[in-house]
Phi, psi and omega in degrees: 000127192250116182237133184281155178246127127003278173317309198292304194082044164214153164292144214210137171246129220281167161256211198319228130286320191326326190285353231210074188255148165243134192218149178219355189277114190305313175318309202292308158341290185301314187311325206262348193251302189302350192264294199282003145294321156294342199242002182028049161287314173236163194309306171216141197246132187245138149312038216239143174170173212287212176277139202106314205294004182103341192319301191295322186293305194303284172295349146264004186260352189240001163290290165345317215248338203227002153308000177236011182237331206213141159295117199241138168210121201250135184254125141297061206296167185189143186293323174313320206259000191297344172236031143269097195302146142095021188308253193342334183294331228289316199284348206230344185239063184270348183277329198326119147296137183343284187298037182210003155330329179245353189299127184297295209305340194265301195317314208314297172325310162297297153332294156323265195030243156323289176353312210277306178315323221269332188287300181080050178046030185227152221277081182212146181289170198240136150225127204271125186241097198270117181248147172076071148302314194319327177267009173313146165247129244283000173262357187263318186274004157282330184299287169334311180303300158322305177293346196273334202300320210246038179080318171346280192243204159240177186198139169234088188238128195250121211198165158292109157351268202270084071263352195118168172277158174278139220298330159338306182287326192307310185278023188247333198260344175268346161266008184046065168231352182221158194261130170232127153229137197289136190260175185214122185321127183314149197244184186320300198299326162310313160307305185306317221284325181302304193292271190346286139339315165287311189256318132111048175173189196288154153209121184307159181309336209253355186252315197279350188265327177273343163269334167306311198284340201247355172250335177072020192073015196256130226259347178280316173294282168356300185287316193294321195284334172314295166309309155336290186289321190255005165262359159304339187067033190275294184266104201222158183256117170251108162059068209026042191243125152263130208236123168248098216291024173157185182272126212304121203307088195253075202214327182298148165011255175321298200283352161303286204304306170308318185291348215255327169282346172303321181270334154330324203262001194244155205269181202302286196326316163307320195263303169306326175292324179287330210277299174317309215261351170273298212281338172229020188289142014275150201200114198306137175280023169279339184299281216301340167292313189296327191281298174258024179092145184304314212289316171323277167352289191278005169284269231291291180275000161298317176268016182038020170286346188221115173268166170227154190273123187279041177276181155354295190235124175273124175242151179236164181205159167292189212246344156207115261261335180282327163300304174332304164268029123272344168294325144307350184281344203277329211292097153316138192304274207340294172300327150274029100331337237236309171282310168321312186262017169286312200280356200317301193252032154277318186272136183229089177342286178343299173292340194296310190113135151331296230261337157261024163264307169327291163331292196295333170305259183336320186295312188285318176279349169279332167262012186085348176299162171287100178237114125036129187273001157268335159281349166299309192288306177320328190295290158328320167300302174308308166316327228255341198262351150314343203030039143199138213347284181314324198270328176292324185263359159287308164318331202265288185323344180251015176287166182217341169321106172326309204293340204240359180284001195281317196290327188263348173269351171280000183261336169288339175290287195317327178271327196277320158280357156297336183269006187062055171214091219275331196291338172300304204292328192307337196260344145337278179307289212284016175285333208243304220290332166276330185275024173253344181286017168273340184305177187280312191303019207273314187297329191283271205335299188309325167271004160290324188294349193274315186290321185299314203268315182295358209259350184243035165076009171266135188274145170330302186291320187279002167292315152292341182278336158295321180305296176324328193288323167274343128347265173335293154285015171275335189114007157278189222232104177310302175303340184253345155347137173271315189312324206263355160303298191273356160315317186320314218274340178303331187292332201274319170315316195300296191285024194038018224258115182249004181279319158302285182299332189287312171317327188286320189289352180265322176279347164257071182217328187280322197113354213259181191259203192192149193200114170298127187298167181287141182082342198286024189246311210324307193292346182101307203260077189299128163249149126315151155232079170344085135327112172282015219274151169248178196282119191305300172257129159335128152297112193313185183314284186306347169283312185282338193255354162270355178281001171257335160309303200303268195314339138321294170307321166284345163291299179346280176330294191310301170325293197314302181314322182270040165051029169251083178280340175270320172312332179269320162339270177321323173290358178242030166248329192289327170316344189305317174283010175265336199293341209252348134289014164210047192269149198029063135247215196290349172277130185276061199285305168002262175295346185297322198268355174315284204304327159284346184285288173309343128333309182283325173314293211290320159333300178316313206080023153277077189303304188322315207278329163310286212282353168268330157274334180262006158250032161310141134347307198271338176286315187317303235310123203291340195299320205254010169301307202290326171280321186252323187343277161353276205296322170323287205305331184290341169264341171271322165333290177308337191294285138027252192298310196279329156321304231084348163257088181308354201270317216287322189292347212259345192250017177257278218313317204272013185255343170295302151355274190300313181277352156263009187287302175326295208224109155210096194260024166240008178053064169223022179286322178300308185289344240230313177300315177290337190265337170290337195276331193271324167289002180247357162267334187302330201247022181075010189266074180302320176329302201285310199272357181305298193288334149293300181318338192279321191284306161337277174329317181259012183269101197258341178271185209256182181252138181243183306299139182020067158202066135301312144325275150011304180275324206286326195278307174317308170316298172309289149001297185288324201303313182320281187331312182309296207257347198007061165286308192107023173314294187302326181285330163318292188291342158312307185291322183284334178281339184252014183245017185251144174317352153294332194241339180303330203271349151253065183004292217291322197264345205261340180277326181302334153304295213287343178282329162301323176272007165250336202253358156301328192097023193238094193279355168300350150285010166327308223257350191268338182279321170279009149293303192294329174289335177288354181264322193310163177242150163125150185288325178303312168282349177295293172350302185251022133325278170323285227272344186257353162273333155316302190309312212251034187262320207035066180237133157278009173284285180343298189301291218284309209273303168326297197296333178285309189307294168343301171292315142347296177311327180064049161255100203261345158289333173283317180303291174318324215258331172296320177301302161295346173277301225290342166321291191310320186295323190274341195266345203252332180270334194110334203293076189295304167307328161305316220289326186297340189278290168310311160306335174265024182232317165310301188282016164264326156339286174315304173312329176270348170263011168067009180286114168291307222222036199259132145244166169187146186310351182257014202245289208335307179297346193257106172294153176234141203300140189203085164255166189268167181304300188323301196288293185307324163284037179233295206288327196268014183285301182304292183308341188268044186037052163262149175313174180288298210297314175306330168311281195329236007195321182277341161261354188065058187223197194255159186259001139297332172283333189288311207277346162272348174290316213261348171316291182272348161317251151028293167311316190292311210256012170093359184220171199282323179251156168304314198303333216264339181341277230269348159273023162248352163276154191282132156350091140338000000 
C-alpha cells in the first residue's frame, strides 16, 4: 500500500500490515489500543479516520479505561493554531516569559514540569492523548516525537487520512514504531446493531438500509439522522415495528447543527464554495477552481467535505449527500440567488448529466428563476423515478405548456404512487393515459395506471373491460389496440391461463395481431384467440419491448401456479433484453419482473438463486427500499417458511407486513399478512397472530403476483393451528379440492403439504402423485419423503431422510427422521429409535427451531444428555477407559461410570461399542 504524506506532498511506503489495521467495531477497537498500550508494543497507536467516524469517543473510552493505570493528559489540536509553534502547548508553558515562548528547551521543560506536577509523585506511566493530530504544528510534533524517543510518555493520537499527521508523527508508523489503524464506517450489520439499540425494537431491513445509505456508516451522521427522525415523527414505531413514514429529515436539528459548525471551521471562501458545490452538485472542479482557486478545492477535499468522481469529468459533492440537502437547508434564497446568478455564465445544463441538470431544475426554482417545461419535465421524471417525491410533483406542477400537461400528471401519479396513494394516481392516469398513447412513454403510463387500480382491488377483467369502453369512445379500435393486449394479457394472468399467454407471446413474436373471443372473459377462465391478421401498423419500440416483459413475466406468474418452476424461470429470463428500453422510466418494470424471477427460484426450491436475486442491485437500491421493500421481504419470508425456519421468516414477515400497510405496489400486503399469521400461529404467539387475522379479515384488495390462493391456504392453516377445532383444516382440504387449485399443481401441492404439516396424513399419497409432475428440487424433495412415508419402512425413512439432508432439504430430512423415530419406538427398537431422534434434533438445530411440532415427534422422548454426560460419552466412543476419563476430566471414576449409566438409559443401549450408532453423525 502506497501512502501520501499530505504535508510533505511526496509518497511514503507504510511498514508491514502488523503497522497497518482496518477496524471498525468500537469494542474491538478499544481492546486492542489498551492492550497494546499496556504491553508497549510500540511507542504510539494513531487513530485515523474521516469526520464523524468516532475518533474522539474512541479515545476517551481508551482514557477511561487506562486512568487508573496511567497518568492521562490530553492535547488538543485546532486548524487556528496549526501554524503556531507550540500553540496547543500554550495551557501547560503560560508561566513561559515571551521571549522563551519558541524556545525547544524552555517549552520542554515546562512541560516536563507540569508532567512532575500533574503525577504527584507516584510512579505510573504518562500518556499524552492527542485529539485532531492532523492539526498539530511541526515544532509540537517534533517535541512529542523527542518525549517518547526518550521514554518520557505514549502517545494516543487521532487524526484525518487527509491532510495527514505531520510528517514527525508520520514518520514514527513509517519506522514501524508506531501502530496506525484506520478506522472504518459501520457497515450493515453494525448499523442494524447501533439503530436497535438506539430504538430499542425491531427494525426492518428496508429502514436500516435507508440510514446506512444516508449516513454512509458514519457513526456520527447516523445518531443525528436517528434522532431526527424519530422526534419529526418521520421514523415512528407501528405495532412494535419501527417504520419511515417518509424521506429522511435533513433539516432536523442535530443534523443542522453539524453543518452549520462545519462551516464555522471554514474561511469565508471555503463556505461559499461549499454552499456552491451543495447547491449544484455534481459540479465539474475545474468551474469551482475557476471561480474560488485550485487551494480552497484541495482544502475541501483534504479536509474531506467534498468528494470528486474518478470518472471521465471530474466532479466534485459533498462528501455526504445528506450533508449536501442539509446544507441547502442552510443557504437563504438571496444568497442562493445570489450564487445562482454568479454561476450564470459558468454552468452548462448540456454538460451537466441527468442528476445535474435535476440539481439545476430545483436550484432555479428555489431561487424563482423561469425553466423551460421541457427541463421541468426531464426533471421531474427523473425525481420522480429517484423517488422524490416532493421534487417531482413541484416540477411537474409548474409545468404550464397544454400540450405537455398530460406528460406532468403522469409524473405526478407516479410520485403519488411511490408514496401508497394509489386512489389519487389512479385518478391521474385515467385523466391522461389516452392522450399519451402515442408517446414513447405511453406503455409505462398504462401499466401504472393498471398497477393503481389493481393495487386498489379492481380486477384485471374489469379493468379491461373499462378500458375497452374509452378506447371506443376516443375512436379507436379496441380490439386492435397494443392496450388492450397487454390489459388481455393482466385478465389472462388473473385467471392462471398460461396456455393464453404463451398463445399471445407467439402471436406477437409472430408478428401477428390478437382478438379476444367475445365473452371470454366473463366465466373467469380467459382463452386468447389469434387473429390471422397481421398488425395494420408496426409497434413503436417501447410498446413492443414493454408488451414482451409484460408478457413474459405473467407467464413466469402463471407457470410457478402451474407448478412448472424452471419452465416460469426461464420465461422471466427471457424478459431480460427487453429490460434495458426501459430502464428509468416512469414504470417499475424492474421489480415488476424481480418478483415473478424469485418467485419462480422459491418454487423451484432454489433457495440460493431466490436469495441472490434479491440481493440484487435493483432489489437493495436504497431510493426504492422504502417503496418495495416491503413486498421483497414478504418473498424472503416465503423462502423462509418453505425451508422450515419458521422463527427466521416470522422475523422478515412482521416488519414486511408493516411496512406494505405504508407502500404496496406489488399487491403483497394481503399474501404478506397470511403468511406473519401463520407464522405466528405456528410458533404460538397468539396476541400477533389474533391481530393478523383481524388485519386478514379487513384486507380488502387481492393478493399478487398469483398468491391469493395462496394467501387463502395459509391463512386457513394458521386458523388451524390457533383453535384446533378442524375447521381451518376442512377449509384447507376444500380450498385444495376446488377447481380453482385443482387447475393449479404447483398451489394444490403446496395446499396439501400444509394439511400434512397439520397431521392429516391422508394426503401423502395425492402429494407424491403431485409432486412428480412439479417441476423443482423443493417438489422432488417431497416426492421422496411421501413415497417414504407411505412406505412405514424405517430403513426407507432413515435412507430417505440422509439423501434429504444431503440435498440440503433439512426440514423434510426432519420430518423423515421423525417418522422412522416413531416406527422403531413403536417396534421396541429403543436404540434405532434413539438414534433417529437424534439426528431430527440436529436437524432442529440447524433449522434454529424452538417451538417446531409435527405428528410424528409427540410418541418419540428426545434424547437430553447433559454437557457432562456428552463430554463422557464422546470421550468413551474414541475409546478411552473410565479411569482416563476420570483422570482426563478430573472427576472420580465413579462418577464417570453412572454419567455412561445413565447416558446408555437415555440413548437406548446396552454397550460401549453401541455409543457411537446412537449418536448422531458430525
Amino acid at each position: 500500500m502506497i501512502c501520501l504524506d499530505s504535508s510533505k506532498g511526496r509518497t511514503q511506503k507504510p511498514e508491514p500490515a502488523a503497522n497497518h489495521r482496518q477496524l471498525t467495531g468500537r469494542r474491538e477497537v478499544i481492546d486492542h489500543v489498551c492492550g497494546t498500550i499496556r504491553s508497549r508494543a510500540n511507542q504510539a497507536v494513531f487513530l485515523m479516520a474521516g469526520p464523524g467516524l468516532g475518533k474522539t469517543s474512541l479515545t476517551d473510552a481508551v482514557s477511561e479505561n487506562l486512568s487508573a493505570e496511567m497518568t492521562i493528559l490530553r492535547i488538543h489540536g485546532s486548524s487556528s493554531l496549526a501554524k503556531v509553534p507550540y500553540g496547543v502547548l500554550a495551557p501547560y508553558t503560560a508561566d513561559l516569559p515571551l521571549d522563551e515562548a519558541d524556545s525547544p528547551v524552555a517549552v520542554l521543560r515546562a512541560v516536563w514540569a507540569y508532567f512532575q506536577e500533574l503525577k504527584a509523585g507516584k510512579d505510573v506511566p504518562l500518556l499524552l492523548v492527542i485529539d485532531d493530530a492532523h492539526h498539530l504544528d511541526e515544532a509540537t510534533a517534533n517535541m512529542i516525537v523527542d518525549m517518547m524517543s526518550a521514554g518520557w510518555a505514549g502517545v494516543l493520537a487521532s487524526g484525518r487520512p487527509r491532510p495527514g499527521l505531520p510528517q514527525a508523527l508520520n514518520q514514527l508508523w513509517y519506522d514501524g514504531q508506531a501502530e496506525r489503524i484506520d478506522l472504518r464506517p459501520l457497515n450493515g450489520e453494525q448499523v442494524t446493531e447501533v439503530v436497535e439499540h438506539t430504538l430499542h425494537g425491531t427494525v426492518p431491513a428496508n429502514t436500516v438500509q435507508s440510514l446506512w445509505s444516508a449516513s454512509g456508516g458514519n457513526p456520527l451522521l447516523l445518531n443525528c439522522l436517528l434522532r431526527d427522525a424519530v422526534e419529526a415523527g418521520i421514523l415512528a414505531k407501528r405495532n412494535g415495528i419501527w417504520l419511515l413514514l417518509g424521506p429522511l429529515p435533513a433539516d432536523g436539528p442535530r443534523l443542522s447543527d453539524v453543518v452549520v459548525k462545519d462551516l464555522l471551521r471554514r474561511t469565508p471562501e471555503e463556505q461559499d464554495a461549499l454552499r456552491l458545490i451543495a447547491l449544484a452538485e455534481p459540479v465539474d472542479r475545474g468551474l469551482i477552481e475557476d471561480v474560488f482557486g485550485g487551494a480552497v478545492v484541495r482544502s475541501l477535499l483534504d479536509h474531506q467535505l467534498v468528494s470528486e468522481s474518478s470518472g471521465r469529468r471530474s466532479q466534485l459533492r459533498i462528501w455526504h449527500a445528506i450533508l449536501g440537502e442539509a446544507m441547502r437547508h442552510q443557504v437563504s434564497v438571496s444568497r442562493s440567488l445570489q450564487l445562482r446568478q454568479k454561476m450564470e455564465g459558468h454552468l452548462d445544463p448540456a454538460t451537466a448529466g441527468a442528476e445535474g441538470r435535476l440539481r439545476l431544475v430545483e436550484w432555479s426554482l428555489e431561487c424563482g428563476m423561469e425553466v423551460s417545461d421541457p427541463d421541468l419535465l426531464e426533471a421531474a421524471l427523473l425525481a420522480a423515478t429517484m423517488f422524490n417525491n416532493a421534487g417531482a410533483r413541484l416540477m411537474a406542477g409548474h409545468v404550464t405548456d397544454p400540450e405537455l400537461q398530460a406528460r406532468a400528471q403522469s409524473i405526478s401519479a407516479r410520485a403519488l404512487f411511490n408514496e401508497g396513494k394509489y386512489r389519487e394516481a389512479a385518478g391521474l392516469l385515467d385523466s391522461c393515459w389516452l392522450e399519451l398513447a402515442e408517446v414513447p412513454e405511453a406503455p409505462h403510463v398504462l401499466m401504472l395506471r393498471a398497477s393503481a387500480h389493481l393495487a386498489l382491488g379492481k380486477s384485471a377483467e374489469l379493468l379491461r373491460a373499462e378500458s375497452r369502453d374509452q378506447l371506443a369512445d376516443a375512436g379507436d379500435d379496441p380490439q386492435a389496440s397494443w392496450q388492450d393486449r397487454i390489459h388481455h394479457l393482466l385478465e389472462l394472468a388473473e385467471a392462471g391461463d398460461h396456455e393464453g399467454i404463451r398463445t399471445l407471446i407467439a402471436s406477437l413474436e409472430g408478428g401477428g395481431g390478437l382478438e379476444a373471443a367475445p365473452g371470454a372473459a366473463a366465466s373467469g377462465a380467459v382463452k386468447a384467440k389469434v387473429a390471422e391478421r397481421p398488425l395494420v401498423e408496426p409497434l413503436p419500440a417501447t410498446v413492443t419491448e414493454a408488451t414482451s416483459t409484460v408478457a413474459h413475466a405473467l407467464l413466469a406468474q402463471t407457470l410457478v401456479s402451474a407448478g412448472r418452476a424452471h419452465q416460469a424461470h426461464d420465461a422471466a429470463l427471457a424478459a431480460a433484453p427487453s429490460m434495458e428500453a426501459l430502464q428509468r422510466g416512469l414504470y417499475f418494470f424492474n421489480e415488476f419482473l424481480l418478483t415473478r424471477l424469485v418467485s419462480a427460484s422459491l418454487a423451484a426450491g432454489n433457495w440460493e438463486a431466490s436469495e441472490h436475486e434479491l440481493a440484487s442491485p435493483h432489489a437493495e437500491e436504497n431510493e426504492g427500499a422504502a417503496t418495495f421493500g416491503g413486498g421483497f421481504h414478504v418473498l424472503r419470508g416465503l423462502g423462509f417458511l418453505r425451508q422450515g425456519q419458521l422463527e427466521r421468516a416470522y422475523q422478515v414477515l412482521l416488519p414486511a407486513v408493516e411496512a406494505l400497510r405504508i407502500n404496496d405496489p406489488l399487491q403483497q400486503f394481503r399474501f404478506g399478512t397470511a403468511l406473519a399469521f401463520y407464522a405466528a400461529a405456528r410458533l404460538g404467539d397468539g396476541a400477533q397472530a389474533q391481530r393478523l387475522e383481524q388485519d386478514l379479515i379487513a384486507a380488502r384488495h387481492a393478493s399478487g403476483p398469483g398468491s391469493e390462493l395462496l394467501a387463502e391456504a395459509y391463512a386457513a392453516a394458521a386458523a388451524e393451528y390457533l383453535d384446533r377445532k378442524g375447521s381451518g383444516l376442512a377449509k384447507l382440504r376444500e380450498l385444495a379440492a376446488s377447481p380453482r387449485v385443482v387447475a393449479q399443481p404447483g398451489t394444490r401441492m403446496e395446499c396439501l403439504i400444509l394439511c400434512s404439516d397439520l397431521g392429516d396424513r391422508s394426503v401423502a399419497d395425492d402429494i407424491a402423485s403431485l409432486a412428480d409432475s412439479v417441476e423443482g428440487r423443493w417438489a422432488a424433495g417431497w416426492h421422496q419423503l411421501a413415497h417414504a412415508w407411505a412406505s412405514e419402512d424405517a430403513d426407507v425413512l432413515m435412507e430417505t431422510a440422509a439423501g434429504l439432508e444431503e440435498a440440503g432439504l433439512v426440514n423434510l430430512a426432519r420430518e423423515a427422521y421423525a417418522r422412522a423415530g416413531a416406527i422403531l419406538d413403536a417396534a421396541g427398537e429403543r436404540r434405532r429409535a434413539r438414534q433417529a431422534v437424534a439426528h431430527r434434533e440436529k436437524c432442529d438445530q440447524e433449522l434454529g427451531e424452538r417451538f417446531r411440532e409435527s405428528p410424528f415427534v409427540a410418541s418419540v422422548p428426545s434424547v437430553h444428555l447433559t454437557r457432562r454426560e456428552r463430554d463422557i460419552v464422546e470421550l468413551a466412543v474414541q475409546g478411552l477407559s473410565d479411569r482416563e476419563i476420570a483422570q482426563q476430566l478430573m472427576v472420580s471414576v465413579r462418577t464417570v461410570e453412572g454419567h455412561l449409566y445413565r447416558s446408555y438409559v437415555k440413548l437406548g443401549v446396552r454397550r460401549r461399542d453401541e455409543l457411537a450408532l446412537a449418536l448422531p453423525k458430525k
